[in-house]
N, CA, C and O atoms as a GROMACS GRO file, in nm:
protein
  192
    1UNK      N    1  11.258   9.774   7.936
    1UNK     CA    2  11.332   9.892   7.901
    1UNK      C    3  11.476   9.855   7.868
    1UNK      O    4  11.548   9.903   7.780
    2UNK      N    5  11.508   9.748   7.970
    2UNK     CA    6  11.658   9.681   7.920
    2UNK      C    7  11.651   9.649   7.706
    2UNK      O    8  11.717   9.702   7.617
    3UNK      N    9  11.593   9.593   7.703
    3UNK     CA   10  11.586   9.540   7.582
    3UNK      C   11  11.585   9.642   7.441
    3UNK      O   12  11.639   9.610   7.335
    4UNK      N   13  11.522   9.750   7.462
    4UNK     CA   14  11.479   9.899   7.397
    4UNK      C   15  11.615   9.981   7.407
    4UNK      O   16  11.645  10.049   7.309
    5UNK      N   17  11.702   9.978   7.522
    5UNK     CA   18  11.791  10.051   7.552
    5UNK      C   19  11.768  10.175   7.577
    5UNK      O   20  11.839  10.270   7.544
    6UNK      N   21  11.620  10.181   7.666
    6UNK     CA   22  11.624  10.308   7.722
    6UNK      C   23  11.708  10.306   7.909
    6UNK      O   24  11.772  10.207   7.942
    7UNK      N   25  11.692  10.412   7.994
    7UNK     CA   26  11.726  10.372   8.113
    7UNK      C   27  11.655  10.380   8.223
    7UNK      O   28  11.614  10.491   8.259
    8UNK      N   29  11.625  10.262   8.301
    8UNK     CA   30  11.510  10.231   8.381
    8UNK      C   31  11.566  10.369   8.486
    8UNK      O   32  11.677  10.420   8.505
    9UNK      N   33  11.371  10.406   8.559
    9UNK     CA   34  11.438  10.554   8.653
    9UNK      C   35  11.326  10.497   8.701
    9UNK      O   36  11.277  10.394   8.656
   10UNK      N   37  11.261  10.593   8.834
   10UNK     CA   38  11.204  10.589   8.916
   10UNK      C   39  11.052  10.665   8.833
   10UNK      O   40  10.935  10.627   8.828
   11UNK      N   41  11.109  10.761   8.789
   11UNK     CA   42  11.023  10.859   8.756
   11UNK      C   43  10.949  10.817   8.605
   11UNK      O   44  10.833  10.848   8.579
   12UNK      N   45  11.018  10.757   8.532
   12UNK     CA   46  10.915  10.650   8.411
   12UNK      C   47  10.858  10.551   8.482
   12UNK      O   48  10.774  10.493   8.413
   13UNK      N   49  10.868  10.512   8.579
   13UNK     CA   50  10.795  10.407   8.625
   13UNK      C   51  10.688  10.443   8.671
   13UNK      O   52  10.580  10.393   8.640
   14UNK      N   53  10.705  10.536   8.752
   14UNK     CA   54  10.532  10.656   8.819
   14UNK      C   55  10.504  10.672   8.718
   14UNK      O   56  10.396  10.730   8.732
   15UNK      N   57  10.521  10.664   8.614
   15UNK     CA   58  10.471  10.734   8.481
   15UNK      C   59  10.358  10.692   8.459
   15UNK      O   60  10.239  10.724   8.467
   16UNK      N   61  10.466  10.564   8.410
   16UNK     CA   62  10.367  10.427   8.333
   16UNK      C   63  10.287  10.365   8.420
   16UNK      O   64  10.204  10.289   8.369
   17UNK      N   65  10.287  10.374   8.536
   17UNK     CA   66  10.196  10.308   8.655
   17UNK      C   67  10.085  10.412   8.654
   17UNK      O   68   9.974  10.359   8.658
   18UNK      N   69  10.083  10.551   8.649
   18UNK     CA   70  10.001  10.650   8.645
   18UNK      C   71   9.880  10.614   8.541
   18UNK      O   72   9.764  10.593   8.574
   19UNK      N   73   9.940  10.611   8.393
   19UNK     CA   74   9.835  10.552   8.293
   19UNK      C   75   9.772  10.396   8.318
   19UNK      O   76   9.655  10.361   8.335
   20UNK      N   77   9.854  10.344   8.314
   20UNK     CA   78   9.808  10.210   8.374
   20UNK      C   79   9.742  10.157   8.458
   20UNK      O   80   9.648  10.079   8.443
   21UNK      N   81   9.800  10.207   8.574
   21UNK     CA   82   9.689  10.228   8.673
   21UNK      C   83   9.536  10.151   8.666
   21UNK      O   84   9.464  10.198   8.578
   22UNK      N   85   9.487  10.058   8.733
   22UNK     CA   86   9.349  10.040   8.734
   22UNK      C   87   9.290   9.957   8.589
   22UNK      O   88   9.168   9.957   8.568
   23UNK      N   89   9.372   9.897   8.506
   23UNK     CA   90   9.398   9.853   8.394
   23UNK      C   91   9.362   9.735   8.439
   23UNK      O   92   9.244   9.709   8.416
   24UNK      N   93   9.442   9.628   8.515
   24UNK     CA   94   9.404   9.516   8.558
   24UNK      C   95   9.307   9.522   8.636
   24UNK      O   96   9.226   9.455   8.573
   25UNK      N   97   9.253   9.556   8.732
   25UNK     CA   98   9.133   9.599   8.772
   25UNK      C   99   8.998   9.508   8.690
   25UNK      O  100   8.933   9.420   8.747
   26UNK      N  101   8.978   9.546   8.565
   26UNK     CA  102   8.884   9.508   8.474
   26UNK      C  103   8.880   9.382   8.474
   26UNK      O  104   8.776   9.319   8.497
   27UNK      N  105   9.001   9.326   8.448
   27UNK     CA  106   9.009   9.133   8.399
   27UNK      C  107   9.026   9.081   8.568
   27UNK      O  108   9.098   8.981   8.568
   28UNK      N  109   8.992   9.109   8.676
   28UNK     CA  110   8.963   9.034   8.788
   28UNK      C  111   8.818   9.004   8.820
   28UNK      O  112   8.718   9.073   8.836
   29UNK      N  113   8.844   8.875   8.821
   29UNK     CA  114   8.644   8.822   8.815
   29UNK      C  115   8.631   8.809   8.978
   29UNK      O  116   8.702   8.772   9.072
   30UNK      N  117   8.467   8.873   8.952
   30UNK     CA  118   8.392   8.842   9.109
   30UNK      C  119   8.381   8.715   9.177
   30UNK      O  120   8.331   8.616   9.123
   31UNK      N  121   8.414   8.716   9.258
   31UNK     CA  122   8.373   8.571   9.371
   31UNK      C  123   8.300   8.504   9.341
   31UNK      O  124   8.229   8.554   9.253
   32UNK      N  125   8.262   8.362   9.378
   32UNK     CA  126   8.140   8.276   9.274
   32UNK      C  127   8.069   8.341   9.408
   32UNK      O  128   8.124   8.397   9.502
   33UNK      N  129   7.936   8.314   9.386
   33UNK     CA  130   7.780   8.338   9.433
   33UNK      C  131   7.788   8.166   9.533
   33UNK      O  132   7.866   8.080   9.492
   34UNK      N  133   7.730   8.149   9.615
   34UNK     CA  134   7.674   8.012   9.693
   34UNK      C  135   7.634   7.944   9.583
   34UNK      O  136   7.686   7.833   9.567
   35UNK      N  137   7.536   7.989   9.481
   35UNK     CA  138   7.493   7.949   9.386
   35UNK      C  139   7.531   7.865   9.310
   35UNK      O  140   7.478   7.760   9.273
   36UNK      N  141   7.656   7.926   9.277
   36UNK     CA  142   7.788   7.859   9.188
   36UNK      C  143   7.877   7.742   9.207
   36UNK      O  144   7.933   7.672   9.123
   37UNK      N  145   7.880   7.733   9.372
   37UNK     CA  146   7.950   7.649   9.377
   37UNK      C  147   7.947   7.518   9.392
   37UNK      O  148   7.840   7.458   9.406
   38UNK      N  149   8.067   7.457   9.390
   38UNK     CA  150   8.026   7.283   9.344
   38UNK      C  151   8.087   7.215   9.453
   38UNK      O  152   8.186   7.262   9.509
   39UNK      N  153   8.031   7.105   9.488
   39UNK     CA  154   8.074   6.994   9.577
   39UNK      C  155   8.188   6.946   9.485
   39UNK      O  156   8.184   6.957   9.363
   40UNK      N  157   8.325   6.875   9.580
   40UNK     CA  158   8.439   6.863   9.515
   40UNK      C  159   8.374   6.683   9.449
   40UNK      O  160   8.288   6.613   9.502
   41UNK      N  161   8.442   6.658   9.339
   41UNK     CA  162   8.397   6.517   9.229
   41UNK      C  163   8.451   6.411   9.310
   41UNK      O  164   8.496   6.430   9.423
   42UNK      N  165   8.448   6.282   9.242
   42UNK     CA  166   8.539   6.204   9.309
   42UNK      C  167   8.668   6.231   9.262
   42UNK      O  168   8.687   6.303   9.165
   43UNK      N  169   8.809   6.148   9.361
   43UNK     CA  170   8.900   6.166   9.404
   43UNK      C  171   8.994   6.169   9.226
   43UNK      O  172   8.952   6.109   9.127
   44UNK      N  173   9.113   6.246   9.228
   44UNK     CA  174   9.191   6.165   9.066
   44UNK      C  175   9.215   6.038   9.029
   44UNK      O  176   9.264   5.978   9.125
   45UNK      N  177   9.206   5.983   8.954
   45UNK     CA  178   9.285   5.818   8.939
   45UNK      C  179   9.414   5.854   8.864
   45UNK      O  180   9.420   5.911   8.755
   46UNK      N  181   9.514   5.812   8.939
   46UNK     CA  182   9.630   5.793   8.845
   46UNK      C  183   9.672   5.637   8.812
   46UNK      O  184   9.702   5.526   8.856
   47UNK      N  185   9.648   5.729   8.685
   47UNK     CA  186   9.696   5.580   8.510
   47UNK      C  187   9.836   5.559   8.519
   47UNK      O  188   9.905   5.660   8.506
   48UNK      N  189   9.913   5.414   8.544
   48UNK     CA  190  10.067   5.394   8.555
   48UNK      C  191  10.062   5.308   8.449
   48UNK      O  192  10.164   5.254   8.408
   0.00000   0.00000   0.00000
């Protein structure tokens, strides 16, 4: 809002959190399954 030159308030912020709301929600992925998961590989090699 700095950038736009409007002025940050309390009450645009409930606003925009109101619509928004539950938005991110969607792009959080489920837990892997037992199924899924992997025994850790061998250890890194670091190249000098």
């Amino acid at each position: 809002m700095k950038f736009t030159g409007e002025e940050c308030t309390f009450a645009k912020f409930l606003e925009y959190d109101a619509v928004n709301r539950g938005k991110s929600q969607a792009a959080v992925r489920p837990p892997l399954k037992l199924s899924e998961r992997r025994e850790p590989g061998a250890p890194p090699v670091i190249v000098r």
